[in-house]
DOMAR-690598 format. One record per residue (C-alpha): residue in one letter; x, y, z. Coordinates in steps of 0.05 Angstrom, whole numbers, padded with zeros to 5 digits, always signed. Each point is the difference from the previous one (the first is absolute). Layout:
N
AXYZ...
//
This chain:
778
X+00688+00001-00209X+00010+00051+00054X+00024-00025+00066X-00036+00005+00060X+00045+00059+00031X-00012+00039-00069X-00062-00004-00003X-00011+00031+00071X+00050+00048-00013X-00047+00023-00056X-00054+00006+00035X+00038+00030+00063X+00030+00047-00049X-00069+00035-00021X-00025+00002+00072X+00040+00068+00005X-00029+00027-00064X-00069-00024+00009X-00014+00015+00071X+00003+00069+00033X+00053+00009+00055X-00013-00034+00076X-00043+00059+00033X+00004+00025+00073X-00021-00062+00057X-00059+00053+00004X-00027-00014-00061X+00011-00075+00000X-00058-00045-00020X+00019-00065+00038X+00024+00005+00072X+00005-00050+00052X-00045-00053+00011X-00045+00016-00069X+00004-00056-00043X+00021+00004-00077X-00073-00005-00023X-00028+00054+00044X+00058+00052-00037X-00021-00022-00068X-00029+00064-00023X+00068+00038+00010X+00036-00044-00032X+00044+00003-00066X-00001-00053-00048X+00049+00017-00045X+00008-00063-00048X-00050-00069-00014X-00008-00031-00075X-00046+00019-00041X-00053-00042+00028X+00002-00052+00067X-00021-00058-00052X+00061-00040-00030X+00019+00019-00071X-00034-00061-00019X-00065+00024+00023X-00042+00053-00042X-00054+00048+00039X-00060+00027-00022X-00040+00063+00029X-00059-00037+00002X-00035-00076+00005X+00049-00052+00005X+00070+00006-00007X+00041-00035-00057X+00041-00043+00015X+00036-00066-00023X-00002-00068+00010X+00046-00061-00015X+00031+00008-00059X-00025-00054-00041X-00073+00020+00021X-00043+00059-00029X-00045+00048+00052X-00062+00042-00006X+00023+00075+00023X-00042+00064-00007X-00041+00010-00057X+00040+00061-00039X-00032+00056-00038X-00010-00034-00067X-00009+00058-00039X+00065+00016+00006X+00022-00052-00034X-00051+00006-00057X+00032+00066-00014X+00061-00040-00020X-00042-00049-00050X-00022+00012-00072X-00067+00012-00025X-00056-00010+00041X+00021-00058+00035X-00041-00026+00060X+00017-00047+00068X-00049-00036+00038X-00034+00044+00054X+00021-00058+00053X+00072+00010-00016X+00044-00026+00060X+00068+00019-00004X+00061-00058+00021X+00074+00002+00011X+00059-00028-00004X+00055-00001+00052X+00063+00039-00026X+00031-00068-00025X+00001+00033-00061X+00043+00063-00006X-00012+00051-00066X+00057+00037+00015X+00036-00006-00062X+00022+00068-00028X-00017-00018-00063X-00025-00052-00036X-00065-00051-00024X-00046-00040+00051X-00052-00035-00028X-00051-00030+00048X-00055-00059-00018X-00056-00014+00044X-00038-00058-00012X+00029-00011-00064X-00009+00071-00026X+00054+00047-00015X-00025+00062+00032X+00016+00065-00049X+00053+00050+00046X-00019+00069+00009X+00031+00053+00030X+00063+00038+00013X+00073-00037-00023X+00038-00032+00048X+00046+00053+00004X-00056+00042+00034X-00030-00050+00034X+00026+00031+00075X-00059+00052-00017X-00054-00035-00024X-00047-00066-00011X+00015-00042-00054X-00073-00028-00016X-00009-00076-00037X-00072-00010-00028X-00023-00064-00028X-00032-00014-00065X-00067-00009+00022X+00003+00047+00051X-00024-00013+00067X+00066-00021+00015X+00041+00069+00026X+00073-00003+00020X+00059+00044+00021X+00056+00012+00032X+00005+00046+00065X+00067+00042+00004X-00015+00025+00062X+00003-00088+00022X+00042-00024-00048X-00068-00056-00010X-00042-00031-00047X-00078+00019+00011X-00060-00029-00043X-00067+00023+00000X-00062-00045-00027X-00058-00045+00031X+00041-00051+00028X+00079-00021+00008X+00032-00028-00055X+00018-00079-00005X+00071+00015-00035X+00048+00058-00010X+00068+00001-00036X+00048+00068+00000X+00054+00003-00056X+00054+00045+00006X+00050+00024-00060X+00055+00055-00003X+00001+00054-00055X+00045-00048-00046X-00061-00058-00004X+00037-00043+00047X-00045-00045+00052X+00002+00028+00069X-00028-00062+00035X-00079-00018+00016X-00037-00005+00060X-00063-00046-00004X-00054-00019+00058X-00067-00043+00004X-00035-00012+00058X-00062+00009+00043X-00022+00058+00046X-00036-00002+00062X-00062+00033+00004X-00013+00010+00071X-00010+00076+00027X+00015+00023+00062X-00004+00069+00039X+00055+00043+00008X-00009+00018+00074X+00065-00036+00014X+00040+00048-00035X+00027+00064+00042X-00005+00065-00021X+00049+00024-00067X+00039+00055+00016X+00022+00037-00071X+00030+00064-00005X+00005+00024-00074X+00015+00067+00012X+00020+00007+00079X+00008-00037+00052X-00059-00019+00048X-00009+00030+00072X+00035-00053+00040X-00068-00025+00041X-00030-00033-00064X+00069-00039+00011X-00034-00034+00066X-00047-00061+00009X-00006-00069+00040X+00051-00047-00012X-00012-00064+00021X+00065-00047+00010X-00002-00071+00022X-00065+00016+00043X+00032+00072+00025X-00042+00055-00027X+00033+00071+00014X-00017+00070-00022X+00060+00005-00051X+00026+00042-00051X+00011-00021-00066X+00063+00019-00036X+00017-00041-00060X+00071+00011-00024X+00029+00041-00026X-00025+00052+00058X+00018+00045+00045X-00038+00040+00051X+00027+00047+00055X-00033+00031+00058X+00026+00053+00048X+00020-00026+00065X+00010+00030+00071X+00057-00052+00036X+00007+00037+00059X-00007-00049+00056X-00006-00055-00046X+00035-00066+00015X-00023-00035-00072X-00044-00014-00056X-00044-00055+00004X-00038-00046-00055X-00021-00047-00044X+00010-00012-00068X-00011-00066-00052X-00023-00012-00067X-00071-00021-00024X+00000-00080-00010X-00048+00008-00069X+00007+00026-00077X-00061-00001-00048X-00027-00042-00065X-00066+00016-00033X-00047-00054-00003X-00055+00021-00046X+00024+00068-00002X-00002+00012+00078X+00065-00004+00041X+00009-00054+00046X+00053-00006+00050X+00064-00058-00017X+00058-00003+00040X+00047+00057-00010X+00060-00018-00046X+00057+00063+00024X+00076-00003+00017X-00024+00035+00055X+00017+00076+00018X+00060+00035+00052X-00031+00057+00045X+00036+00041+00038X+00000+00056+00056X+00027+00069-00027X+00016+00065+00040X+00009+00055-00027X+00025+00070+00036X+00037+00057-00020X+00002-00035-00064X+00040-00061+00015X-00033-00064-00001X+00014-00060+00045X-00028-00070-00012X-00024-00021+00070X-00024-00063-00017X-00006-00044-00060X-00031-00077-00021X-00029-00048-00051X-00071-00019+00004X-00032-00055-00043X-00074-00015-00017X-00031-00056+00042X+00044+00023+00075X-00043+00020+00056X+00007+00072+00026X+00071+00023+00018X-00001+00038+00065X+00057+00051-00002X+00026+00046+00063X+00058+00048-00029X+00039+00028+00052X+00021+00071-00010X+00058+00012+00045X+00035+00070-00009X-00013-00002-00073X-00061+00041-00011X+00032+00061+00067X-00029+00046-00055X-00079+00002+00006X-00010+00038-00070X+00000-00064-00042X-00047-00043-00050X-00008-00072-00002X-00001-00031-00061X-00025-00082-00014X+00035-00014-00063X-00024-00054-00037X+00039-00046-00061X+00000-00048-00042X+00025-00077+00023X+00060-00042-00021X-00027+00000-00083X-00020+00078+00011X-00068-00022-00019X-00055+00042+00030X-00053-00049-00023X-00054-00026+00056X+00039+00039+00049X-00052+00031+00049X+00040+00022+00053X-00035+00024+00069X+00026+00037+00052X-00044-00001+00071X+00001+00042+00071X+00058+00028-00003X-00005+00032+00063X+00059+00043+00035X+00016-00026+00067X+00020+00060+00052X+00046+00000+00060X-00055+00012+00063X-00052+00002-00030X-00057+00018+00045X-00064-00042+00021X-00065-00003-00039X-00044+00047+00017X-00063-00053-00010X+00013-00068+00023X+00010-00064-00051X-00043-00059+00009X-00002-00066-00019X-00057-00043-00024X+00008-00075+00011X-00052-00037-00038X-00002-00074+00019X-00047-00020-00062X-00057-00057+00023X+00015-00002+00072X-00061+00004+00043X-00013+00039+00060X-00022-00066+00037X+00085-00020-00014X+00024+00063+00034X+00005-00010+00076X-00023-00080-00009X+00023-00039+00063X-00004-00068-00015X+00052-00009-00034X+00028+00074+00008X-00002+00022-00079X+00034+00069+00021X+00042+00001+00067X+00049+00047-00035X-00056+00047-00021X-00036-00004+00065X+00069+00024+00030X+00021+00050-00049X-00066+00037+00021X-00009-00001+00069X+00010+00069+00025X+00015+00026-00071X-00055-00010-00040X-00075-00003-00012X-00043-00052-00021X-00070+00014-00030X-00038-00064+00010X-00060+00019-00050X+00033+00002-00063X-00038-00008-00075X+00023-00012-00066X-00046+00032-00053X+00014-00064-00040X+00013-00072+00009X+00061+00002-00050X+00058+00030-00020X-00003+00046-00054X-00063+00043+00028X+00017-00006+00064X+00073+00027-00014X-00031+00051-00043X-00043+00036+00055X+00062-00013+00046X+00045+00046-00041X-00049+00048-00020X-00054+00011+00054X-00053-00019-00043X-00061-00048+00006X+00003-00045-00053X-00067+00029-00028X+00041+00054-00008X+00067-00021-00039X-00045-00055-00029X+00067-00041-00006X-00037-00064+00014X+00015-00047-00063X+00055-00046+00011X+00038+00034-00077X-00008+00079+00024X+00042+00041+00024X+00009+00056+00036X-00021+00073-00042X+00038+00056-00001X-00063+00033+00028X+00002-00029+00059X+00050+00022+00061X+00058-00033+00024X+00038+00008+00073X+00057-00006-00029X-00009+00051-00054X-00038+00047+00048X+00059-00007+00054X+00063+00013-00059X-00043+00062-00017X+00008+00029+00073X+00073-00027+00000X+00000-00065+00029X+00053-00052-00042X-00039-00064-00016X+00028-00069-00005X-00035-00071+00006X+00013-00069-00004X-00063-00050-00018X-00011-00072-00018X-00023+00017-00070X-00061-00038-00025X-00054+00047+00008X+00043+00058+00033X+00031+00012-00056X+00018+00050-00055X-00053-00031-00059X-00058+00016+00049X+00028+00078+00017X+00018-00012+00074X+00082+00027-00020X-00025+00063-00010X+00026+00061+00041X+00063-00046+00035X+00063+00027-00021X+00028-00076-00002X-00049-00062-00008X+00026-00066+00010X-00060-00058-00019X+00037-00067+00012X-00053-00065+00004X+00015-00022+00070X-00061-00049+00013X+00042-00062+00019X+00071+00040+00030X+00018+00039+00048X-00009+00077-00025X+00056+00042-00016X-00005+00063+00053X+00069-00006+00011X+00014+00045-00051X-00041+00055+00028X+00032-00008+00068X+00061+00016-00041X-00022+00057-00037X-00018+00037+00065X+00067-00016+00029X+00031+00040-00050X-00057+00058-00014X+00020+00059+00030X-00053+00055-00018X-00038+00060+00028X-00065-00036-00037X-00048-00047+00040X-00007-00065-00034X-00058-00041-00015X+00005-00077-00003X-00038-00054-00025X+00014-00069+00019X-00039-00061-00033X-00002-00075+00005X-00040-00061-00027X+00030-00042+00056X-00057-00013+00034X-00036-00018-00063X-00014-00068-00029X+00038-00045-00011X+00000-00011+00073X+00076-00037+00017X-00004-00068+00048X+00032+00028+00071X+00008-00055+00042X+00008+00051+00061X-00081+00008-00010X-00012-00072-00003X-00056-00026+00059X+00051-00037+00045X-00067-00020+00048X-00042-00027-00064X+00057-00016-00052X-00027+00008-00078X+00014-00066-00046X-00053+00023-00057X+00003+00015-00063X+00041+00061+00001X+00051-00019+00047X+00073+00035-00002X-00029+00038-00068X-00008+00068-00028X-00069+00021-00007X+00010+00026-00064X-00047+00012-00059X+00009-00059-00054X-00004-00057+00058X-00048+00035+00047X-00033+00063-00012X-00027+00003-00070X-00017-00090+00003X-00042+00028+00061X-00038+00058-00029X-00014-00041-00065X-00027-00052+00051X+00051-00059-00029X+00040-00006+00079X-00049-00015+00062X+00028+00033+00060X-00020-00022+00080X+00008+00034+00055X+00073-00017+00017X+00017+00020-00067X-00035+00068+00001X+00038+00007+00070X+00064-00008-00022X-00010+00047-00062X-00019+00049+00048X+00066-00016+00050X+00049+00003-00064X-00032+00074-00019X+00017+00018+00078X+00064-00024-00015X+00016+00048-00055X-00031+00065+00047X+00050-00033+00051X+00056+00010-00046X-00024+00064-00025X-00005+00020+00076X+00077-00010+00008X+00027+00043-00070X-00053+00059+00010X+00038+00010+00073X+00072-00021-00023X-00010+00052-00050X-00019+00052+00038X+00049-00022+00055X+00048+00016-00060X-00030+00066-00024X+00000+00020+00086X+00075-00008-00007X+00013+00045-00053X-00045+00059+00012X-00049+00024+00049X-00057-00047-00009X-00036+00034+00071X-00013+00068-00045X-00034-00048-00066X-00075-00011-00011X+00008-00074-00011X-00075-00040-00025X-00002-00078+00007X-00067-00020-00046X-00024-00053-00048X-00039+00009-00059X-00049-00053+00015X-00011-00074+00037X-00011-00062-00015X-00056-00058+00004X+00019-00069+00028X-00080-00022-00010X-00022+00037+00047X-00059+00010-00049X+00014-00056-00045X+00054+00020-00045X+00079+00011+00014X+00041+00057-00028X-00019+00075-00026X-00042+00046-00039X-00065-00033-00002X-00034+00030+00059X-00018+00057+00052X+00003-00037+00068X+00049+00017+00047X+00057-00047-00010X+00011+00032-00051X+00001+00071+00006X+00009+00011+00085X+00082+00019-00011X+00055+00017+00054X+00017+00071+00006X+00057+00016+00045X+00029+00075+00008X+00055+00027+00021X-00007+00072+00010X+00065+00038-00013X+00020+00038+00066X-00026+00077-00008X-00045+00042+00038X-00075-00007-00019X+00000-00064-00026X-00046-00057+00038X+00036-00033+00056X+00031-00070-00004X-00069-00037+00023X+00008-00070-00001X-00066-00015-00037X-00051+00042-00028X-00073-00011-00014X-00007+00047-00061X-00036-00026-00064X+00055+00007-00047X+00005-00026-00077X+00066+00001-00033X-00027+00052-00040X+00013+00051+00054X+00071-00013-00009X+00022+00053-00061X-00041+00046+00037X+00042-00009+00066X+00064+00008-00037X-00024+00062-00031X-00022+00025+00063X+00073-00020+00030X+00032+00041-00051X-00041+00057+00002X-00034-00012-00063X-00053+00024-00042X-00052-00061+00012X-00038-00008-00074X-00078+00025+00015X-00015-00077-00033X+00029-00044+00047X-00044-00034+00029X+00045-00022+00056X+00008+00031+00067X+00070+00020+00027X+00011-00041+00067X+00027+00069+00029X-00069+00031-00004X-00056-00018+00053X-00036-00058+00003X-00068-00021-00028X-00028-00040+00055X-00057-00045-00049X+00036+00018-00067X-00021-00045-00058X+00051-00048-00032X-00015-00025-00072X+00032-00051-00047X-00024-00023-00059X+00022-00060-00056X-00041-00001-00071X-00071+00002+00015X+00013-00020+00078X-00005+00056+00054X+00010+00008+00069X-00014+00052+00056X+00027+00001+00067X-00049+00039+00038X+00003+00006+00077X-00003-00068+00023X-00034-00031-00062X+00015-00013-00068X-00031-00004-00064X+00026-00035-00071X-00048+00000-00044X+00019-00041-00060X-00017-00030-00083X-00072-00027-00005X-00032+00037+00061X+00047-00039+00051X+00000+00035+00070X+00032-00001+00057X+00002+00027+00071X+00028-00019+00061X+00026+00037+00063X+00074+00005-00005X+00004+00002+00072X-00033-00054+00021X+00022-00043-00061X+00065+00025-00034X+00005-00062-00050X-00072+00021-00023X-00028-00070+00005X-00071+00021+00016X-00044+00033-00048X-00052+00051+00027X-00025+00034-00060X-00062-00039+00001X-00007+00011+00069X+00005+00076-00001X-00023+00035-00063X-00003+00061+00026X+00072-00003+00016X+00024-00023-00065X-00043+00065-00034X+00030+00045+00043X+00065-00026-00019X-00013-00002-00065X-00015+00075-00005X+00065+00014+00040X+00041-00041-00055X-00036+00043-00055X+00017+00066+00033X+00081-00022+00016X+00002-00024-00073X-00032+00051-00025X+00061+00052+00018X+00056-00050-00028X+00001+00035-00065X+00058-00039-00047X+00050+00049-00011X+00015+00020-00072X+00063-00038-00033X-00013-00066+00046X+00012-00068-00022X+00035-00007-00068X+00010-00064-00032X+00065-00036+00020X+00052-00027-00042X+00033-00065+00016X+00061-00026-00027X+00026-00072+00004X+00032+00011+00059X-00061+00028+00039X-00039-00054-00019X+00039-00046+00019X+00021+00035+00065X-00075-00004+00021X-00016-00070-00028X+00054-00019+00053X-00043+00027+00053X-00063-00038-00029X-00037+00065-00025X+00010-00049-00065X-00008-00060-00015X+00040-00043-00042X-00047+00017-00060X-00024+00069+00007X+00025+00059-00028X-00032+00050+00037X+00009+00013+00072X-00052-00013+00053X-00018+00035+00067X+00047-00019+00063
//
């Protein structure tokens, strides 16, 4: 076995011969302040195996790949091209038309140079033909039973058994003698096989090379790592790739690199992921100038670690700027190169002075299920800190909609501008299409770097909301305090001529609502039911909806005074973060949004929680702005009466950065002039709403209408529609002609896949109950 150092040096050793000679810092392809990723065309991958599946894993150029399983099981794999095997039979012989063909795991080895091997299936000694052993490096050795209907042979290119008939065989038995007659040994199995099929949308892209290497971008994808999803580039070892760097002015190299957690089995002849089983991989950091190489830096990573974030100092070694970096990658302790996906991410080139963005950064602070009724609430003060925080900095737009009552839609039009008519994401297992846009993959277009930090369950990679940030962290944060510390940190150290865009998330707010005894009623203590509990779903919530827990008034009151507890709290981290953040750069010049993505009923209308209605507890959000301080945006004004939705909100970042707004949005940048009467709409299933002037009309399942005046009664406790017909028709026809231009962009909503994980994240935050299997709106 090679050692470690060898191995590089072999690898280091062909970098020279493969790769043409550093060029002038003219020429360069990554300079400072691009990111690995963004330099991918230009650069030169000058070694990868064969193919970025393990040795044990065989691909295919179409339908599923073949792969194996356990060893003492068999698998279904692609059906082959039978007629090449009939070639190899006598006579006229015939197989079913349903042939399926199985294999074995390479448990059994023909590599005998010469020799006999006589396999039985079933009982039946199968006749051998094909080439002798000697030859078999070149060719199929082909078994075919007596009957046949029963095909078998051996694989060089795999080194495996592989049987084709109409179903799996119950028993197999492999006999192996040498050229003098002597026994060899015998491998037997029996067993079952599992049946089940499943999809192979799991499995990433193959990357095979038979006669040259690929173009190093079919090398990239999303890697997701203990709920970090980056941008990454994929370089399975043994590999090497080199791009031409300009180090003038450049302090160090910055990124991140790990391993990907998960290997492959075939269930039913479609891969499925299994923990990966590798001795892990060393990477390392290679210059190269003038023709002498220098290792700058150099590790061990191991499947199953979270992302490694690496800064490599450069010092006085790279005073030359003609050079080419090289990430080397190798085989682990064993040299085995099986399972090992290694992924490389940013690596970003950190300059001495570099100058300020151009376009300022913003940050979007999305406080999911707080309602705009919580923001500003006096008795008791829910947000002093907030209320603080903006005075004199900030605006607050005190008619705010949701286009949805829950999370998914509603986050959905937030981060694409869209109506939900539009990106039709309104089914609680959809996510988001590649059709659709995405701020964060419209603002890394004009140059912005993208980075956020969510509570997982719904914002989350399975429903398409990671796309477009250069790092993704999804971390369930329902009942805990979220982690934003880390992206207080990360702007400490970023030192780039790039404006940033950041997306903060949190469940905090959401249920399950934690007992405070700072929002107790000292004036009218509470001894009922609930007293000193959580409000959580299995003792409270779901026993309530399912109409199995009674609740009086003093319960329903201190429900509510526990969920303005947890906006309390919330209050205190959104302004000790961006206390933190003010400390470390210059927060004055950052477009900084405070929002929600919907409210919450306490019975207002009956019922307690989300997602089940249109009225405005639950979708009247907070929307607090901080304008970032350059000429010709709208002054600091305290409060501003503008009907704003949070769909307007990828529009206004566009706008900030001077970019290209999408002709579909149906939002309406907050930098352009107002609509005094503009008409808000939300919508949920077969319920719709419209905000028009001061009244508003839901029309819902079964003829049901409503209409009340929204400024004379905000809850929406009086129905007029029988009252004023003419109102409700005139309304009507306005609905028709708003909906009527919310044409659902092509490549929308795409069904969702959910792993264990998901499902459970989000039964946590009672979209599930104990028993379902399937999500449910909230």
């Amino acid at each position: 076995m090679a050692s470690l150092r060898y191995v590089s040096g072999l690898i280091l050793a062909a970098l020279t011969a493969c790769g043409p000679a550093p060029v002038s810092p003219d020429d360069v392809a990554f300079r400072p302040g691009m990111s690995l990723l963004e330099a991918v065309d230009d650069a030169r991958l000058v070694s990868l195996p064969a193919s970025s599946l393990p040795p044990q894993i065989e691909s295919a150029s179409s339908g599923p790949l073949e792969v194996t399983y356990e060893a003492s099981d068999w698998t279904l794999g692609k059906r082959p091209d039978i007629e090449v095997f009939l070639n190899r039979l006598p006579g006229s012989a015939e197989l079913p038309s349903d042939a399926r063909r199985w294999h074995l795991r390479d448990a059994i080895r023909l590599d005998l140079p010469r020799g006999e091997c006589t396999v039985t299936c079933d009982g039946d000694e199968l006749l051998r033909i094909g080439e002798e052993w000697a030859e078999v490096d070149s060719a199929d050795v082909v078994f075919v039973g007596p009957k046949v209907g029963v095909l078998v042979w051996f694989t060089a290119a795999t080194g495996r058994l592989a049987l084709l008939g109409e179903a799996p065989p119950t028993s197999f038995t492999v006999r192996y003698a040498g050229d003098d007659g002597a026994s060899r040994g015998a491998w037997e199995w029996s067993g079952g096989i599992d049946e089940e099929r499943l999809d192979d949308s799991a499995f990433p892209r193959v990357l095979t090379h038979p006669d040259e290497l690929p173009d190093a971008d079919v090398l990239v994808r999303r890697i997701d790592l203990q709920g970090t999803t980056r941008d990454a580039l994929l370089l399975p070892p043994p590999g090497a790739l080199g791009f031409d760097v300009d180090v003038r002015d450049v302090e160090a190299i910055s990124f991140a690199v790990g391993m990907v957690d998960y290997g492959f089995v075939s269930v039913s002849g479609s891969p499925v992921r299994k923990p990966a089983v590798s001795d892990g991989a060393r990477v390392s950091l290679v210059v190269e100038r003038q023709l002498e190489r220098v290792e700058l830096w150099s590790d061990t990573v191991q499947p199953g670690e979270a992302w490694r974030d690496v800064t490599v100092p450069l010092g006085g070694v790279l005073d030359d700027p003609r050079c080419t970096l090289w990430l080397v990658t190798d085989g682990g302790e064993a040299d085995d190169v099986a399972f090992d996906y290694v992924a490389f991410s940013g690596l970003r080139s950190v300059g001495r002075g570099m100058p300020a963005p151009a376009r300022p950064s913003a940050i979007l602070i999305v406080l999911d299920t707080l309602r705009d009724d919580t923001y500003g609430k006096q008795q008791p003060r829910t947000t002093p800190a907030l209320d603080r925080w903006a005075e004199g900095r900030a605006t607050r737009y005190v008619t705010t909609r949701s286009p949805a009552p829950w999370t998914l839609p509603a986050t959905v039009s937030m981060l694409s501008g869209l109506d939900p008519a539009q990106h039709t994401v309104d089914k609680a297992n959809e996510t988001m299409g590649a059709g659709l846009p995405h701020i964060a993959e419209l603002l890394r277009d004009v140059g912005y770097e993208t980075r956020a930090y969510t509570g997982g369950g719904y914002v989350a990679r399975p429903f398409g909301l990671d796309r477009g940030f250069d790092v993704f962290v999804a971390r369930s944060d329902h009942d805990r305090v979220p982690e934003w510390g880390a992206a207080v940190d990360w702007l400490a150290t970023r030192r780039s001529e790039r404006p940033f865009f950041l997306l903060l998330h949190t469940y905090y707010v959401h249920a399950t609502y934690v007992h405070d005894p700072r929002f107790e009623n000292p004036a009218n203590p509470y001894d009922g039911q609930l007293a000193g509990k959580d409000v959580d779903y299995t003792d409270v919530i779901f026993p309530f909806t399912e109409g199995r827990l009674t609740l009086s008034d003093d319960d329903i009151g201190y429900v509510r005074r526990m969920y303005d507890a947890g906006a309390a709290r919330i209050d205190e981290i959104v302004v000790e973060t961006l206390t933190a953040m003010g400390d470390v750069i210059d927060l004055d010049d950052v477009a900084v949004f405070i929002t929600s993505d919907h409210g919450e009923e306490f019975f207002e209308h009956g019922a307690l929680g989300h997602g089940h209605s249109l009225h405005a507890e639950l979708i009247d959000v907070p929307l607090v702005v901080q304008w970032p301080a350059r000429a010709g945006l709208p002054p600091r004004d305290p409060r501003s009466a503008r009907r704003s939705t949070i769909v307007d909100i990828t529009p206004t970042l566009l706008d900030l950065a001077a970019a290209e707004i999408p002709a579909e949005m149906s939002g309406v940048s907050l930098l352009e002039p107002a609509a005094p009467d503009r008409p808000l709409l939300a919508s949920l299933d077969d319920l719709r709403r419209l905000s028009d002037g001061d009244f508003v009309l839901m029309l819902g399942p079964g003829k049901r209408v409503t209409l009340f005046d929204e400024d004379a009664d905000p809850t929406g406790t009086v129905n007029l529609a029988a009252r004023q017909p003419e109102r409700v028709e005139r309304l009507r026809r306005r609905l028709a002609e708003l909906e009527a231009t919310l044409t659902p962009v092509a490549g929308g909503g795409d069904a969702a896949t959910l792993d264990a994980a998901a499902v459970e994240a989000l039964r946590a935050m009672g979209y599930l109950d104990e028993t379902a299997d399937e999500p449910g709106d909230g």
